[in-house]
C-alpha positions in Angstrom: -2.1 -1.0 -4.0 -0.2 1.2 -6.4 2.7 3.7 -6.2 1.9 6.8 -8.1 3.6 9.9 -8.5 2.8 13.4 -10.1 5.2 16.6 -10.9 4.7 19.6 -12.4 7.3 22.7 -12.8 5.9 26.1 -12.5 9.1 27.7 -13.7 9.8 24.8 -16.7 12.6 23.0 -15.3 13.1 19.8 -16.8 11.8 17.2 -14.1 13.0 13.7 -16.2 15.3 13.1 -13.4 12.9 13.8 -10.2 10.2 11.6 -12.0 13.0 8.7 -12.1 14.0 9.0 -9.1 10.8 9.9 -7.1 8.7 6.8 -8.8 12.1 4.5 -8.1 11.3 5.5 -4.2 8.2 3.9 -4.8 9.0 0.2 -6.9 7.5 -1.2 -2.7 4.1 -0.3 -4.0 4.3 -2.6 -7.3 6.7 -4.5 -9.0 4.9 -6.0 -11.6 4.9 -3.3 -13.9 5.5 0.4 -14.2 5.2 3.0 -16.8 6.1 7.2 -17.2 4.0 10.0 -18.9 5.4 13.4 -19.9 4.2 16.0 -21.7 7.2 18.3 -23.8 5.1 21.5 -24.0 3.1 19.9 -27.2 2.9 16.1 -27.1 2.2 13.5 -24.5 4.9 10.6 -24.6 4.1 7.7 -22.6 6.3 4.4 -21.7 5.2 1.2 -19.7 6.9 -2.0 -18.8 6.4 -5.1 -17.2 9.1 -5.5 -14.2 11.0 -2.9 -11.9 11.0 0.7 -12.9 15.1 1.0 -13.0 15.7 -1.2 -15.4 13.0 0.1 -17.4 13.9 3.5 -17.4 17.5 3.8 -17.0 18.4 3.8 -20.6 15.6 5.8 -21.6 16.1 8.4 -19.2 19.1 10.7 -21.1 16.1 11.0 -24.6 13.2 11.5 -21.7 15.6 14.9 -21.0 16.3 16.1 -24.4 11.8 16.6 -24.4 13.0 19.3 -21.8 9.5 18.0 -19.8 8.0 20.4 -17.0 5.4 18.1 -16.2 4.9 14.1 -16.0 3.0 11.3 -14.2 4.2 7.7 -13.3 3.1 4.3 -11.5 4.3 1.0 -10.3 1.7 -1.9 -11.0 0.8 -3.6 -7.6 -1.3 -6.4 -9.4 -3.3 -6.6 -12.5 -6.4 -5.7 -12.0 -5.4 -3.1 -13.4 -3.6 -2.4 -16.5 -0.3 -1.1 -17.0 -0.4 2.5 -16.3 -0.4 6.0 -16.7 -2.5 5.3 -20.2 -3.7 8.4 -22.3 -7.0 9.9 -24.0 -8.1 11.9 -26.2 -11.4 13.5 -25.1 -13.9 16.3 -26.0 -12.7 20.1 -26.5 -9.3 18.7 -27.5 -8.4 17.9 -23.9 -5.8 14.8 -24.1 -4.8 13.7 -20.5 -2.6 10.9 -19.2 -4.2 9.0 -15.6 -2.7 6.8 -13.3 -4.6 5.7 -10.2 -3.7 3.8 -7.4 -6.9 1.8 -6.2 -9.9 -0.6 -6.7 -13.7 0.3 -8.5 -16.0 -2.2 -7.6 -19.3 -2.9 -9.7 -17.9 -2.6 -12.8 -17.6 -6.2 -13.8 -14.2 -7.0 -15.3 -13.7 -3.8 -16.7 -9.7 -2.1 -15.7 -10.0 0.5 -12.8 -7.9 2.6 -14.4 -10.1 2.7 -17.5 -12.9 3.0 -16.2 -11.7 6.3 -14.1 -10.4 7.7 -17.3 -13.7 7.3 -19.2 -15.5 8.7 -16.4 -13.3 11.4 -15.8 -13.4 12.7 -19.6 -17.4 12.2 -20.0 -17.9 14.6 -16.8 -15.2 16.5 -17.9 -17.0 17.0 -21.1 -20.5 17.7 -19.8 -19.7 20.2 -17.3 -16.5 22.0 -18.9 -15.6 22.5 -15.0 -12.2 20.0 -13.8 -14.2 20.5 -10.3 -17.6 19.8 -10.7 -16.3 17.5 -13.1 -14.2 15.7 -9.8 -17.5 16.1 -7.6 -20.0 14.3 -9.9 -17.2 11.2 -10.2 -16.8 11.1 -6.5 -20.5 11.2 -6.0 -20.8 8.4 -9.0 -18.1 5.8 -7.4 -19.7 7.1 -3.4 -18.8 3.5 -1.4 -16.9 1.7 -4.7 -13.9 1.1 -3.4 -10.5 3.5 -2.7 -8.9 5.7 -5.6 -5.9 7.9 -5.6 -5.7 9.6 -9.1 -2.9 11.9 -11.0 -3.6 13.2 -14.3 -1.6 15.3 -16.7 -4.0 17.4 -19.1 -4.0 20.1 -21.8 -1.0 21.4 -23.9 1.6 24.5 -24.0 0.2 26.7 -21.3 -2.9 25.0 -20.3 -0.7 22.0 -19.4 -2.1 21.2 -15.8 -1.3 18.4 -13.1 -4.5 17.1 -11.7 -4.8 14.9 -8.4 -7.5 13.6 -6.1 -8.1 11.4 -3.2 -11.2 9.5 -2.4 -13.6 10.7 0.2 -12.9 8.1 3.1 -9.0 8.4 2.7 -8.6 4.6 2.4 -5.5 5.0 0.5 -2.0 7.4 1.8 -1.5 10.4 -0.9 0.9 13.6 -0.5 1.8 16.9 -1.8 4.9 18.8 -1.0 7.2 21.3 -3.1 10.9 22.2 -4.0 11.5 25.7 -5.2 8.9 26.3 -8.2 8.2 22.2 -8.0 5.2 20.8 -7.5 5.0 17.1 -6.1 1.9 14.6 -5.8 3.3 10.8 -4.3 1.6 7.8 -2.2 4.2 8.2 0.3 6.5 10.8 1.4 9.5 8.4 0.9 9.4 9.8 -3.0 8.9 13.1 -1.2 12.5 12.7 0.9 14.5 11.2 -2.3 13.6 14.7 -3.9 14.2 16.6 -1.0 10.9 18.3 -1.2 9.7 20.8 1.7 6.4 21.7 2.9 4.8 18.3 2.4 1.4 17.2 3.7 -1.5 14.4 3.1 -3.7 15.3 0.6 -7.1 15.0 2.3 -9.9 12.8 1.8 -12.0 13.7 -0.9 -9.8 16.8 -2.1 -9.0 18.0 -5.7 -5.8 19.7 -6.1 -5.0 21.6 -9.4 -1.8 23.0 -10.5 -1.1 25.0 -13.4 1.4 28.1 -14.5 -0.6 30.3 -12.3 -0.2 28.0 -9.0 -2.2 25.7 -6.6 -5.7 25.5 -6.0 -7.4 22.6 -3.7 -10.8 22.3 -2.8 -11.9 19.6 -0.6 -15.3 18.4 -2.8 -16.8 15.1 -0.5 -16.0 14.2 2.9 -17.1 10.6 4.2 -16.2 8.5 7.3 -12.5 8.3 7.2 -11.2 4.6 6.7 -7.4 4.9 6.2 -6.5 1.1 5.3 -4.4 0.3 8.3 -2.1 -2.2 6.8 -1.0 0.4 5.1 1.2 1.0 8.5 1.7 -2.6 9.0 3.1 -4.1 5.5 2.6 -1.9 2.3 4.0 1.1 3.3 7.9 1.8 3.4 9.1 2.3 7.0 10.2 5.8 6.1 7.3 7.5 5.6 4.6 9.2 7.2 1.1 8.7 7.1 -1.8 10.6 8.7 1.4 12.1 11.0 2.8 8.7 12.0 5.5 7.3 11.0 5.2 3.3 9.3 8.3 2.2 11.6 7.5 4.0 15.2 4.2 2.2 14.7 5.7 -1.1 14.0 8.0 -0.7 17.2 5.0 0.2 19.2 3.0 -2.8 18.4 6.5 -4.8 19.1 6.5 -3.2 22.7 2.8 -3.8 23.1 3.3 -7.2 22.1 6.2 -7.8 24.6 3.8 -6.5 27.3 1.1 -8.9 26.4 3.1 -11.9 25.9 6.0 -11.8 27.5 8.0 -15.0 26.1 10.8 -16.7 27.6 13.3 -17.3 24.4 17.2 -16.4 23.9 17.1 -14.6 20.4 14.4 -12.3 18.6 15.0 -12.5 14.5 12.8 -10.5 12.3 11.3 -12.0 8.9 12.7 -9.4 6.6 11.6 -6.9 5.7 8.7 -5.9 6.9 8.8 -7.8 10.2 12.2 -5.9 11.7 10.1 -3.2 13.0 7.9 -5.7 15.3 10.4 -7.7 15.6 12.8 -4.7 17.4 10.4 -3.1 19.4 9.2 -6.8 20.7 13.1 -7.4 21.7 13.5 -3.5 23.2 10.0 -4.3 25.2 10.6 -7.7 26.1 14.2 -6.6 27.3 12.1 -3.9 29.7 9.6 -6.3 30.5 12.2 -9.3 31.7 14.9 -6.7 33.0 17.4 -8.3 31.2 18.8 -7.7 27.5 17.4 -9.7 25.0 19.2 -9.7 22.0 18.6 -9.3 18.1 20.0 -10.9 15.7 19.8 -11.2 11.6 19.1 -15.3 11.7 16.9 -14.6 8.4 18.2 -13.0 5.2 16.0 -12.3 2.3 16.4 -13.2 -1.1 15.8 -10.3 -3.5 14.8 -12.1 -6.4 12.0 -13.2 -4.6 8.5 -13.0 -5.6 5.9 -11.6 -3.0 4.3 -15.5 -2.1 0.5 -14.4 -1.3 0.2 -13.5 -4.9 1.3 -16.9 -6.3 -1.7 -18.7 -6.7 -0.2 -22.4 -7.6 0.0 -24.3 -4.1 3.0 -26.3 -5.0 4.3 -22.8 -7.0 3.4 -21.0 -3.6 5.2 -23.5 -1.5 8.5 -23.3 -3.4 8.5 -19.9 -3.7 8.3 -19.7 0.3 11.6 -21.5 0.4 13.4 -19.9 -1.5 12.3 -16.1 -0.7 14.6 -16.6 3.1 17.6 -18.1 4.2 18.5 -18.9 7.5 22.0 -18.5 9.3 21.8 -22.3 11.1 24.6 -21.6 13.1 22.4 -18.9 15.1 19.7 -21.3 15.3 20.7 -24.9 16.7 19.2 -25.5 19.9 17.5 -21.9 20.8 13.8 -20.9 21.5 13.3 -18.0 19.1 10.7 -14.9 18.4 10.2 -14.4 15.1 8.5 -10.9 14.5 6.3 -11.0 11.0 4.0 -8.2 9.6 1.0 -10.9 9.4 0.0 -14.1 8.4 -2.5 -14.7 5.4 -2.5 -18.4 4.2 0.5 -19.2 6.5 2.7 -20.8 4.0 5.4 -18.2 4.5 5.8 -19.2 7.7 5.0 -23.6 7.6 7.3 -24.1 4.4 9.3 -21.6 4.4 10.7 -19.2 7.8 9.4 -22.2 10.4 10.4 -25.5 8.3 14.5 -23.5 7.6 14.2 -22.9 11.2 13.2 -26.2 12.4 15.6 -28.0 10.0 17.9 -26.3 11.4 17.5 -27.2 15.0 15.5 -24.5 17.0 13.8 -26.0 20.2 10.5 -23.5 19.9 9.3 -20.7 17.6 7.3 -18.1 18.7 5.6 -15.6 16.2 5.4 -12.1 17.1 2.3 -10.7 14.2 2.3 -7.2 13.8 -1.7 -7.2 13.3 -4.7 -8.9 14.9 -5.9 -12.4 13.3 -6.3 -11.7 9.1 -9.9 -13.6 8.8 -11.5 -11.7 6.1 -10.4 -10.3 2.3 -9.2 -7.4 1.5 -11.5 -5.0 -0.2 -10.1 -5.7 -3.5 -10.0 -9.3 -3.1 -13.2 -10.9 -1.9 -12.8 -14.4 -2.9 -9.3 -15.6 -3.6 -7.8 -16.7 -0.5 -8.3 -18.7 2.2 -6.7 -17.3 5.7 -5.0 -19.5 8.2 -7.5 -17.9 10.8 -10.7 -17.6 9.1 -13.9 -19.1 10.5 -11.8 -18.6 14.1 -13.7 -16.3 17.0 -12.9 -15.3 20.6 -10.0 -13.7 22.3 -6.5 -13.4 20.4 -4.5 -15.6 22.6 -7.2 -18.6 21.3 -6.9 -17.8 17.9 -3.1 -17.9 18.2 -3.0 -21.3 19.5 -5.0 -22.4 16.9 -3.3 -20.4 14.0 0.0 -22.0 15.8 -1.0 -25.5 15.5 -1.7 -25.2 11.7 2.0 -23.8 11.1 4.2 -25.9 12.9 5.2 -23.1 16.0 5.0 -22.7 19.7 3.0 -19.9 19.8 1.5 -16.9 17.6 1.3 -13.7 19.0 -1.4 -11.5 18.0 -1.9 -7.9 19.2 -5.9 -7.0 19.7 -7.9 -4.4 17.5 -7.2 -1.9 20.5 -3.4 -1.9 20.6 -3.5 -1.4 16.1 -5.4 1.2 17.2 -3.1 2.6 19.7 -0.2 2.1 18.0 -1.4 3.8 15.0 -2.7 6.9 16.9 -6.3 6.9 15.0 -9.1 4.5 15.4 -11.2 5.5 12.5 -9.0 3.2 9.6 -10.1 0.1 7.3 -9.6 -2.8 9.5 -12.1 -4.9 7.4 -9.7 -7.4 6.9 -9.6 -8.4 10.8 -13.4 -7.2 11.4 -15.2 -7.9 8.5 -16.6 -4.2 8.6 -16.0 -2.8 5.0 -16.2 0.8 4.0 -17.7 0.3 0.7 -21.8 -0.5 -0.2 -22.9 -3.3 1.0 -24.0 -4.5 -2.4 -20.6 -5.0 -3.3 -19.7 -7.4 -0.3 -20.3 -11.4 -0.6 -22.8 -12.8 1.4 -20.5 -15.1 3.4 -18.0 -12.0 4.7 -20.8 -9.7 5.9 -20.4 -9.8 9.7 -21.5 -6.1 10.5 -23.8 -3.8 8.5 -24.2 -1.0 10.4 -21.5 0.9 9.0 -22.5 0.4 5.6 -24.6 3.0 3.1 -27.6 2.2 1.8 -27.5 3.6 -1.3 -29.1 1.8 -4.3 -26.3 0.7 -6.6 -26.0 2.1 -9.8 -26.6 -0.1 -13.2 -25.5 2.2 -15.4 
């Protein structure tokens, strides 16, 4: 996961600010690096950074005006599989472009995805002298690799054009929307609301969009199986936006009601672990209020600490451990003596919760904890991420309810609450999304899935993977 972000000015109005601001709206998708491309008619100039993009940016951002840019591309690293991004290229028939991508290409050995795209992008480029059948012959080429969301600035002067394309299954969010004579490509609509863009819309799976002086064209070139990655709604994305016409936080409230319905808890306080647990965490204490015909109340026992790192992507187990105590810190007073639902977006290893949320709250004198989970049982990688963790519910089967008394034993709680692959479903409002992660059914080739996660082949192609 990657925040990316494309704009391009028909009428030449200087977009230094909107590109701040709009890839700002997206540090949530990557904090580990960021980087800007713009283009001032002639030249491409390009700046990345490790860390956040304000602090980057902000004292560049009064020279990024005086290049008077129409046009410009920019990124927030997730993790670093890839590198730090957009990076340029010259190519064949004097065609320089600048790419940033938001996604994963599997079978490509340690090579960086966003290299990898770019070299790809300019040989077909090159060979067909057509930006479409140029787009067609890489989708067909990385068919059941993995999820990619591209922008790409390319050409000079008045052949300057903003390029952007979303794989054919979907599996990552991308938008398009416009202000006045301005163009916008972002992950999320969030970027789209800071610049108070109209008319915005998902790009589709497997469409290219191309924008030059003379407009907009799109063409949708490959349409596959649609697998929108469904934690997209549960953790990455920002509780603003839409996706796929649903709004992140309604769909976190719903599976807070559904959750309410299904376990309905006798405690005195629902707390959220912030951030991205507040939305199950409110619509558990609105449906358990329903469901027990009395008012539960909410309350912020749990405040986050925003120098925090993100844990699951400390590797070091007495690094991860530490980190989890520090990233939260609890209001004891609200806590002495109280059974207590925490609502949390899921749980991966589960040291979040043991040494950091449940050990505060137990030091601090709760009588039971009860953990409302946004999403079923996490029991298989991610896509990206085949080998590199081990999941507090992995190797556990049957119904929900047994794996959350299991799950709970290993953390130190009461109870976990787990909602079913039918109420993500629901609450989402569209069945056909990646939820590999809970049921080991992968939208990719099955070539490039390890032996040991392979639980269901029938959705998988069969095409021969490609050596070269």
């Amino acid at each position: 996961m990657s925040g990316i972000i494309g704009i391009y000015s028909a009428d030449k109005k200087n977009i230094a600010d909107e590109l701040f601001y709009g890839l700002t709206a997206l540090q949530h998708r990557g904090e580990e690096g960021c980087g800007i491309s713009i283009n001032d008619g002639t030249y491409f100039h390009t700046m990345t950074s490790d860390g956040l993009v304000y602090y980057f940016l902000k004292n560049h951002i009064e020279s990024l005006k005086k290049m008077n840019p129409h046009a410009g591309i920019g990124h927030t690293l997730y993790e670093r599989s890839s590198g730090l991004q957009p990076v340029e290229q010259w190519g064949e028939r004097n065609v320089n472009i600048s790419l940033a991508m938001d996604g994963v290409l599997l079978g490509f050995g340690d090579r960086k995805h966003d290299s990898i795209m770019r070299t790809l992008f300019l040989s077909y480029l090159r060979d067909t002298g057509n930006v479409y059948t140029a787009v067609e012959k890489l989708m067909e080429k990385l068919d059941g690799r993995g999820p990619y969301n591209v922008v790409i600035l390319a050409g000079k002067d008045d052949e300057l054009s903003l390029i952007a394309f979303r794989d054919p299954k979907g599996i990552k969010p991308l938008c398009y929307g416009k202000k006045d004579g301005m163009h916008i490509i972002a992950s999320e609509t969030k970027a789209m609301d800071i610049l108070e863009a109209g008319s915005v819309r998902d790009v589709e799976p497997g469409e290219l969009i191309v924008i030059t002086k003379n407009g907009v064209e799109s063409k949708i070139l490959k349409r596959d199986r649609h697998a929108h990655c469904s934690f997209e709604w549960i953790y990455f994305a920002d509780p603003t936006s839409n996706i796929e016409g649903r709004n992140v936080y309604t769909v976190r409230k719903e599976l807070g009601r559904k959750l309410a319905i299904r376990y309905p808890i006798d405690v005195d306080v629902v707390m959220a672990s912030p951030d991205s647990g507040r939305g199950v965490a409110i619509g558990y204490q609105q449906g358990l209020s329903e469901v027990k015909k009395r008012f539960i109340p909410f309350d912020e026992i749990s405040i986050k600490n925003p120098g925090a790192k993100r844990t699951f992507q400390v590797e070091n187990p007495r690094e991860r451990e530490m980190a989890a105590r520090v990233k939260f810190f609890v209001n004891k007073e609200h806590v002495k003596g109280k059974s207590i639902a925490c609502g949390d977006d899921s749980i991966v290893r589960g040291t979040v919760l043991r040494d950091g949320m449940v050990y505060k709250l137990r030091s601090a004198g709760a009588e039971k904890i009860f953990t409302i989970i946004s999403c079923p049982p996490l029991c298989y990688p991610c896509i990206k991420d085949p080998r590199s963790k081990t999941f507090a519910a992995q190797g556990l089967e049957g119904e929900v309810e047994d794996i959350g008394e299991e799950v709970a034993k290993k953390l130190n709680v009461d109870k976990v609450c787990y909602p079913t692959l039918k109420e993500l479903d629901e609450a989402i409002g569209h069945s056909d999304t990646c939820k590999a992660c809970f049921d080991g059914v992968y939208p990719i080739n099955k070539q490039f899935v390890f032996t040991e996660y392979r639980k269901d082949l029938t959705h998988f192609s069969d095409k021969k993977e490609d050596k070269n």
